[in-house]
N, C-alpha and C positions, 0 to 999 in steps of 0.2 A: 485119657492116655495115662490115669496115673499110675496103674496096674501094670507098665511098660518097666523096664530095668532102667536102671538108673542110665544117664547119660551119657558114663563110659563107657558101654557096651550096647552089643547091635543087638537091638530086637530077636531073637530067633522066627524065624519061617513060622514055625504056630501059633507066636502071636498073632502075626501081622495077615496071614492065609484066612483063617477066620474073621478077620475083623473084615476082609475085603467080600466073603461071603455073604456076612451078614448086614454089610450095606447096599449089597446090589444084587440079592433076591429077586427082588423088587426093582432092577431096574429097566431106565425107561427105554419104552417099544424101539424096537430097530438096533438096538447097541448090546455085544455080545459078551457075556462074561467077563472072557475073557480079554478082551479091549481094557474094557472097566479096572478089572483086575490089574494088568499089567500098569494102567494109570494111574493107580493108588499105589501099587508097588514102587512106580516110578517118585511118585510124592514123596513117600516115605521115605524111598531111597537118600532122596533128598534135602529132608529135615537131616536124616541121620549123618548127613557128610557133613551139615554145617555146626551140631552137637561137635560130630569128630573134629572139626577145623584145626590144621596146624594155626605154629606161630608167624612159623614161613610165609604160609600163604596171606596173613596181613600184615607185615610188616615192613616197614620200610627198609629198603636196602641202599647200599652204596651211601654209605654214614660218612658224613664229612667229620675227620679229627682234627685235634689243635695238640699244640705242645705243651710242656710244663712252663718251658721260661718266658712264654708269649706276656705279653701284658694284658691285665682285663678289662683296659677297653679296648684291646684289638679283639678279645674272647666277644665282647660284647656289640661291636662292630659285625664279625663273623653272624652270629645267631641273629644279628638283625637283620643282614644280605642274605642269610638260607631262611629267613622267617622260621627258626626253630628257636626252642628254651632249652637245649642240651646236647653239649658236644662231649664225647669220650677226649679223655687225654690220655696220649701216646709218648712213651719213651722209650728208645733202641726197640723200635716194633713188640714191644708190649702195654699191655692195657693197666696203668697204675691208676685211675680215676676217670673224675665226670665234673664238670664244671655247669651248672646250671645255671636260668635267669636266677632263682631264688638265693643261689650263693653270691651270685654278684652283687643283688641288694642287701643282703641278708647278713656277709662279712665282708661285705669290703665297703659299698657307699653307708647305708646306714654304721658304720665305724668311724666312717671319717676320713678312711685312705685314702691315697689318690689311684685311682684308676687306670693311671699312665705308669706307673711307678709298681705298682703290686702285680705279682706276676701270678698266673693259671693256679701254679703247685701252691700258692699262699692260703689260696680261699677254695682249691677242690673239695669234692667229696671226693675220701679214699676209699671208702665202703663202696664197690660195684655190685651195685642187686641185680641179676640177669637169669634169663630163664634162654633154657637153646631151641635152636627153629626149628624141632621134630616133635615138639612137647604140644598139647594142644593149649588151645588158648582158657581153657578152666584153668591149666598152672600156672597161667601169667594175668589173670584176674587173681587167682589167690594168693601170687606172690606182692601184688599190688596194695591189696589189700592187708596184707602182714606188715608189709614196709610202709606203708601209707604215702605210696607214688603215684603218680599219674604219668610215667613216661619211665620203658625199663628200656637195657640195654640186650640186645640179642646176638647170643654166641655158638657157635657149630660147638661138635662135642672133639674138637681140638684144642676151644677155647678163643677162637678166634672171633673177633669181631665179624657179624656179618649182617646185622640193620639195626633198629629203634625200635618199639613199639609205645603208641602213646596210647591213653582210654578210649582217646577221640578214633583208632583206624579199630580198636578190639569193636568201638560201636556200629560204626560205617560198617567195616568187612563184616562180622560174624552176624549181624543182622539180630542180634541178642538184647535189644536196648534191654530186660531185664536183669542180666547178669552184667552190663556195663551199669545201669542205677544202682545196683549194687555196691559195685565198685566203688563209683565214685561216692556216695553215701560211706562209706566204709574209710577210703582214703581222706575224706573231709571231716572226722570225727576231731581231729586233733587240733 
């Protein structure tokens, strides 16, 4: 298949027309071309949607958020009742950050603060890296890998929050463990 167009783009009908010819010549007694044909077509069809895959269609939706002044171990109570490592933080309905497990250890207990005392907006990330749910999922593997994340935030092209994606659902859903080993190879360099 490597003589196919690259990944962003469909096949055209003469690649795919001939290649269906050329394996079912020859095929076997009682099964008609055309059967054959439309079966291969049907395959193909099918690799090509999961190449195409939106972000939409793996990503988690209906994102639970926290506020700036919450304290972080209520942030940290939260992520451990949703079993997640990342909540968007919201203020007057907009998206000012993201508070992770890795921030919680990373500036506040390996610091020394207290947990009770140190609030969301102290230890956030203000950097939000997001990619929107119309994009396919190659632009949020190679956003992942620029930013060296393994969990992004996903926004309509309003800007609005509308799920999560982590490396673990780009692997589950798009069925690519190639381009997810990637990934994660890539996001784990640092």
């Amino acid at each position: 298949m490597s003589h196919l167009p690259s990944t962003g783009s469909k096949p055209p009908l003469h690649y795919i027309l001939p290649l269906t010819s050329m394996v079912f010549k020859k095929s076997p007694a009682g099964k008609s071309l055309d059967t054959l044909s439309d079966f291969l077509n049907s395959i193909v069809t099918n690799i090509i949607r999961r190449i195409e895959m939106t972000i939409k269609e793996i990503m988690t939706p209906h994102v639970e958020i926290i506020k700036p002044e919450i304290s972080v171990a209520e942030a940290a109570q939260k992520m451990k009742s949703l079993d997640c490592g990342i909540l968007p933080v919201y203020e007057n309905d907009k998206l000012i950050g993201m508070i992770t497990d890795r921030d919680i250890v990373i500036r506040s207990s390996a610091e020394g603060h207290d947990p009770k005392t140190d609030k969301v907006r102290d230890i956030m990330t203000k950097k939000v890296v997001y990619c929107y749910e119309d994009e396919p999922v190659e632009k949020m593997a190679e956003t992942m890998e620029k930013n060296q994340i393994r969990r992004l935030i996903i926004l309509n092209r309003q800007k609005r929050l509308v799920g999560i994606c982590s490396l673990g659902d780009m692997a589950l859903a798009s069925h690519n463990m190639k381009l997810s080993g990637e990934v994660l190879e890539k996001v784990s360099e640092h």
